[in-house]
N, C-alpha and C positions, 0 to 999 in steps of 0.2 A: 088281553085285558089290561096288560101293563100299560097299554098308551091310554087309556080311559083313568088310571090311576093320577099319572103324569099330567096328563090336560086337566084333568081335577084338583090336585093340588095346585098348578099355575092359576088356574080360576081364583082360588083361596088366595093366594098370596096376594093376589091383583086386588082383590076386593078389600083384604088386609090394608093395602099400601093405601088405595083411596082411606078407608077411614080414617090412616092418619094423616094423609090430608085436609081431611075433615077438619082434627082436630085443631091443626098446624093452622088452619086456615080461622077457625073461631077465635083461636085466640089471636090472632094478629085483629080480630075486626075488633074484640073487644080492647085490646090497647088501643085503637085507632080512636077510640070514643066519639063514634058518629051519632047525630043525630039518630033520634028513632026512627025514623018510615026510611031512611037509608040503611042502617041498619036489620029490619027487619025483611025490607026487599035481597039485600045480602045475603040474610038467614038462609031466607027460603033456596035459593039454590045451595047451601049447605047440606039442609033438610033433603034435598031432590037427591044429591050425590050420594049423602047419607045410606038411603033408602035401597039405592040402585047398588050401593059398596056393600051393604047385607045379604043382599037377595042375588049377585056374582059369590060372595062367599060361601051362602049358602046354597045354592047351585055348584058347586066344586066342593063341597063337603060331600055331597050326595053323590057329586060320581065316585068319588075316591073308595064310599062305601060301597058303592056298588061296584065297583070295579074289583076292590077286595071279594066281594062275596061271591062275584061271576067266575074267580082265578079256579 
């Protein structure tokens, strides 16, 4: 169950790492001061990444508990 721990936490850190991409990446659009419907089409793959960097993190929270609790 330690490799269920390990692959868990890597999932976390991964999903971690996107969202500061995320961030990294928001704010570079907002100094960019684009127009809106280019900025807004930008958003939305932010939002997509977003979404998908939550839902990897929380997926690799859940094994790591479970991986704990199966030891």
């Amino acid at each position: 169950m330690a490799a269920l721990v390990w692959i868990g936490a890597a999932l976390s850190l991964g999903g971690v790492a996107a969202l500061v991409w995320c961030i990294i990446y928001v704010v570079g659009l907002r100094r960019a001061q684009l127009d809106e419907a280019t900025m807004r089409a930008r958003m939305q793959k932010a939002v997509l990444v977003n979404f998908a960097a939550l839902a990897i993190s929380t997926l690799g929270l859940m094994m790591v508990v479970a991986g704990l609790f199966l030891r």
